[in-house]
SERO-4910 file (N, C-alpha, C, O; in steps of 0.05 Angstrom, whole numbers):
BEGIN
 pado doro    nc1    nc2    nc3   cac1   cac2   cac3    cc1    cc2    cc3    oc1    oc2    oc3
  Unk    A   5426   3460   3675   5445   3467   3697   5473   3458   3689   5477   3435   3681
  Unk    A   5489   3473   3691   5530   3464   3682   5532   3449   3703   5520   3449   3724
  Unk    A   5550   3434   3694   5563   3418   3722   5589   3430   3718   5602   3433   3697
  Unk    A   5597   3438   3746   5622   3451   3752   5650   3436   3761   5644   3415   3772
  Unk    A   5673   3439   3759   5690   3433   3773   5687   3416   3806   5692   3393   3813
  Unk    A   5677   3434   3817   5668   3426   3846   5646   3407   3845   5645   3392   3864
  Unk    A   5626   3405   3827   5605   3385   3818   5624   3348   3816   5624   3328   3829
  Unk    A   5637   3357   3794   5644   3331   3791   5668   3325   3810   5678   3304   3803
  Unk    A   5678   3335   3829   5702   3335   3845   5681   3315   3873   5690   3296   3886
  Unk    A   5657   3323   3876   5646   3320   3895   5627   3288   3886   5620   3271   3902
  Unk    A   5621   3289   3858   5615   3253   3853   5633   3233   3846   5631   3209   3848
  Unk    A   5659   3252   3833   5678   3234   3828   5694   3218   3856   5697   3193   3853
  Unk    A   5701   3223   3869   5699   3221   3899   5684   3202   3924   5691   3198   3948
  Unk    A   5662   3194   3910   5648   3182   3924   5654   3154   3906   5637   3136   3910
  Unk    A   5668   3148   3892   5679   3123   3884   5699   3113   3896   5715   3130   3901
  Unk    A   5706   3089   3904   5726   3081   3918   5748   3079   3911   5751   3067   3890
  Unk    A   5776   3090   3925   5805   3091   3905   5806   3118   3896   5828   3129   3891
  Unk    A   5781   3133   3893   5787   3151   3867   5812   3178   3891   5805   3187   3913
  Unk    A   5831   3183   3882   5849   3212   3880   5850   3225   3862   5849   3221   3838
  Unk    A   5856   3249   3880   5866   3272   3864   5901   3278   3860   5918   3275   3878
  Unk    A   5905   3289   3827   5932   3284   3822   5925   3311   3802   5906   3327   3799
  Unk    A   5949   3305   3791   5943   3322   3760   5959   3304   3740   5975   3285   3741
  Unk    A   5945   3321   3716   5958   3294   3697   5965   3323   3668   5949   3337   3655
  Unk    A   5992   3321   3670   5989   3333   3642   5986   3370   3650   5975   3387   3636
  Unk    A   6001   3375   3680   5999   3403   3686   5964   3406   3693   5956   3429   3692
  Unk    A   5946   3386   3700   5925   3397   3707   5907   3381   3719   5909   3357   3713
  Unk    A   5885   3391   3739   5878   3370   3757   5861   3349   3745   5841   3351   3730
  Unk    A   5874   3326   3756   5857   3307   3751   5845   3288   3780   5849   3293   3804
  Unk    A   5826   3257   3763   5835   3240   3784   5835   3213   3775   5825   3205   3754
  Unk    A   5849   3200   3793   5859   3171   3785   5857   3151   3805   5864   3159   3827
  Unk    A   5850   3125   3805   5849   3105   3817   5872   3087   3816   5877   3071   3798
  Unk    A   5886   3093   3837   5909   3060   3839   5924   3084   3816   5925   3067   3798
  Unk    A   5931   3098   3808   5952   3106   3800   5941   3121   3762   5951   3135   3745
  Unk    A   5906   3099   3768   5907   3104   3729   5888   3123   3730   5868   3121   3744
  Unk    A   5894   3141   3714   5877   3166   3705   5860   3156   3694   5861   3138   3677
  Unk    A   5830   3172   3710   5805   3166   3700   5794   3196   3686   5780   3197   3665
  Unk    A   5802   3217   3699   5793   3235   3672   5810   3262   3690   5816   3260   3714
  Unk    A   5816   3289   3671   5835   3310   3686   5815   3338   3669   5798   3334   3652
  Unk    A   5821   3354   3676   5810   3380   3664   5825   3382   3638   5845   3368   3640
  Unk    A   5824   3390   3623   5839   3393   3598   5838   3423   3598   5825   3438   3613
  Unk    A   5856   3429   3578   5876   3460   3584   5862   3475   3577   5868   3498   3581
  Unk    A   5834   3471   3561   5820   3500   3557   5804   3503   3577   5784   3515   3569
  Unk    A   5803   3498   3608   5790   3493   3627   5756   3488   3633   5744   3487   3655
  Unk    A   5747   3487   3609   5718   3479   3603   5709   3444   3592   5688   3433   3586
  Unk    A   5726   3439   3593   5722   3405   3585   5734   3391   3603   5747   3403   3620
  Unk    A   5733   3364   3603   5743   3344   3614   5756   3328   3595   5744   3330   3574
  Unk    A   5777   3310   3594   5787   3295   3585   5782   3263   3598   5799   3256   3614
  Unk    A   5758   3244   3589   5751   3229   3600   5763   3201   3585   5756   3198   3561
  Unk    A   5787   3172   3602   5777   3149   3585   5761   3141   3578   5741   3147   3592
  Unk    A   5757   3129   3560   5736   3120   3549   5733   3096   3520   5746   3104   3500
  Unk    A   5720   3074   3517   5725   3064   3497   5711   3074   3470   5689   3084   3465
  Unk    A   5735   3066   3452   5719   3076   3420   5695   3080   3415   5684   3101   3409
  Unk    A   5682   3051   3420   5657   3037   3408   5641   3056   3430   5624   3064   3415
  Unk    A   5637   3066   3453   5621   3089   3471   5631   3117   3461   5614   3134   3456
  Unk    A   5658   3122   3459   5661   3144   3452   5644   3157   3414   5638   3179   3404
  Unk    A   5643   3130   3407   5630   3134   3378   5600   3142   3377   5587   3157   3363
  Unk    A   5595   3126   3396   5559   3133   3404   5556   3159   3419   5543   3177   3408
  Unk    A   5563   3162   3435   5566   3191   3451   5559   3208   3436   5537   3220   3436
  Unk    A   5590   3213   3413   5585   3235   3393   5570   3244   3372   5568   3265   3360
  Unk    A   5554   3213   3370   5541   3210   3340   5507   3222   3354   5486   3224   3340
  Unk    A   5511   3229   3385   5483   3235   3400   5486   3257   3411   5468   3262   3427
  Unk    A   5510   3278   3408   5519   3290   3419   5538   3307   3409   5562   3302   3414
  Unk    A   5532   3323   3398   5568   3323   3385   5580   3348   3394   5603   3356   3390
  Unk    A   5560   3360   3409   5562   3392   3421   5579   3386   3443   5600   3399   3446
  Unk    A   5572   3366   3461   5582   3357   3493   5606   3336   3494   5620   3329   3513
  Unk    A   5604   3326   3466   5624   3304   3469   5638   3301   3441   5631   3294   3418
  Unk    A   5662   3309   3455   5680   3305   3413   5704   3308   3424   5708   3314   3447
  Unk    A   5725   3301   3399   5747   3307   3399   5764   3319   3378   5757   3324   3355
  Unk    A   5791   3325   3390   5814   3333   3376   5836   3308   3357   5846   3285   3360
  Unk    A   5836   3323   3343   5866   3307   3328   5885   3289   3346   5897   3268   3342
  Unk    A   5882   3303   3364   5902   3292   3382   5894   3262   3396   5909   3247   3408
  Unk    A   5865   3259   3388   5852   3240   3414   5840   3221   3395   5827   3202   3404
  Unk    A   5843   3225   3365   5839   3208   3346   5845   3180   3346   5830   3164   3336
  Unk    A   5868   3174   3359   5881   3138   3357   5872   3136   3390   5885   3116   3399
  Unk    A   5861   3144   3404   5868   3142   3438   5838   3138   3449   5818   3146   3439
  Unk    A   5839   3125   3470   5812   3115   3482   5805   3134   3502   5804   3128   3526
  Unk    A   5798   3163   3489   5792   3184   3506   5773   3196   3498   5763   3188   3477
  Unk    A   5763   3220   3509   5753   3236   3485   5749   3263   3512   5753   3261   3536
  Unk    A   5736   3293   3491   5732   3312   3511   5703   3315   3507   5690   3312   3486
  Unk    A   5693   3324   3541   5669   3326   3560   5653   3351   3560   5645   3356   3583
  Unk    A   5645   3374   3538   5640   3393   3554   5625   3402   3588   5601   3399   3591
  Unk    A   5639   3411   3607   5631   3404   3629   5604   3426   3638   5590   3423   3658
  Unk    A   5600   3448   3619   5572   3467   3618   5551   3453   3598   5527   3457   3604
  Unk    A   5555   3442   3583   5537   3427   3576   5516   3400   3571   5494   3396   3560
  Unk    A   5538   3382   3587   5538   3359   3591   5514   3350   3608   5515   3362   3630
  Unk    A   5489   3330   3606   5472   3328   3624   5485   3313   3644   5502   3296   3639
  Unk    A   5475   3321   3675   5490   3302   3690   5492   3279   3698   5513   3267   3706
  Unk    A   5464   3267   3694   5460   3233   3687   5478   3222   3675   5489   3202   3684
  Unk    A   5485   3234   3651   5500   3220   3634   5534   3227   3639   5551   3213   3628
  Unk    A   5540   3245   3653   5568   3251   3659   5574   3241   3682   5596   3246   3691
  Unk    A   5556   3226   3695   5553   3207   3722   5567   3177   3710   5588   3164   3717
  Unk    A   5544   3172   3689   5541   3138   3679   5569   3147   3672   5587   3141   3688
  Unk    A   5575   3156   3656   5607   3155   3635   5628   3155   3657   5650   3146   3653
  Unk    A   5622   3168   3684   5649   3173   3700   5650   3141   3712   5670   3127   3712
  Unk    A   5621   3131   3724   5618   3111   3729   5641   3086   3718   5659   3074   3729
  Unk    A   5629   3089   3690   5631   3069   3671   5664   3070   3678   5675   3054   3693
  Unk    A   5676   3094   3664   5708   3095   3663   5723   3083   3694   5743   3068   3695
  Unk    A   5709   3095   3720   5721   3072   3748   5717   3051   3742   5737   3037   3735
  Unk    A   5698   3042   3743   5690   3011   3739   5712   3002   3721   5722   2981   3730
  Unk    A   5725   3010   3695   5745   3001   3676   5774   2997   3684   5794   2983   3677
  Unk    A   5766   3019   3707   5800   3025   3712   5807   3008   3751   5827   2996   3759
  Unk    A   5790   3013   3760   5790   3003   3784   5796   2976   3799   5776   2962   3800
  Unk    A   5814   2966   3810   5811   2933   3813   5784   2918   3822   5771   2930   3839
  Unk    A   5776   2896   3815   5759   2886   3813   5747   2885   3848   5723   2885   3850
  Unk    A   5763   2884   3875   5752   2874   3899   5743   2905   3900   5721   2906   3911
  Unk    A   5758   2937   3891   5745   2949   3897   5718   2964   3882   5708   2986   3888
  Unk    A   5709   2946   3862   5685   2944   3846   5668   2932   3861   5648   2943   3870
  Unk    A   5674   2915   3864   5649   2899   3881   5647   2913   3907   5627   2928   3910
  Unk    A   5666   2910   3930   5660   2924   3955   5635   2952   3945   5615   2953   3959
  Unk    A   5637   2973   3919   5620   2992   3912   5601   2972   3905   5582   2985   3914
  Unk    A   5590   2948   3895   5565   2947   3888   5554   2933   3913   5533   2941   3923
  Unk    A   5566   2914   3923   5557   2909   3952   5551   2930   3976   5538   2925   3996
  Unk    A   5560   2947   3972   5543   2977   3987   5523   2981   3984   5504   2982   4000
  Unk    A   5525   2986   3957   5492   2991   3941   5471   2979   3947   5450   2984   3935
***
């Protein structure tokens, strides 16, 4: 099953803080101001933060759904294909990247829900 635009618009969302902006001419969303991931311009990927040392494993398990450009070589990002991506795993990674970016009272307030 693809996960769509409206897919991830609708879990990304249910994190606390998270908005919608654009980043770079295209929609994204961000917490408290910091971009957590935006559509990237070929409109089939995502442009997700992310650290090296995950972004390295990702690809080395994946390389169809998760890789990058020249451009994203020095940078703690990488791109998402968003049709092929399982969604478990495009959940945990969006997860992971709020949790990174988010202030800490509104981290917890989300696990104390839970």
């Amino acid at each position: 099953m693809a996960f769509t635009w409206a897919d991830l618009r609708s879990l990304i969302l249910q994190f606390p803080g998270v908005e919608e902006g654009t980043s770079y001419g295209t929609p994204a969303f961000k917490v408290r101001g910091k971009l957590l991931t935006r559509l990237n311009e070929d409109g089939v990927s995502l442009v997700v933060k992310v650290g090296l040392d995950e972004r390295a494993h990702l690809m080395a398990i994946d390389r169809d759904n998760f890789y990058i450009t020249p451009h994203y070589k020095d940078w703690p990002a990488m791109l998402v294909r968003l049709d092929g991506v399982p969604i478990d795993i495009l959940r945990r990674l969006l997860e992971e990247t709020w949790r990174a970016a988010a202030p800490k009272k509104l981290v917890k307030e989300y696990d104390d829900a839970r």
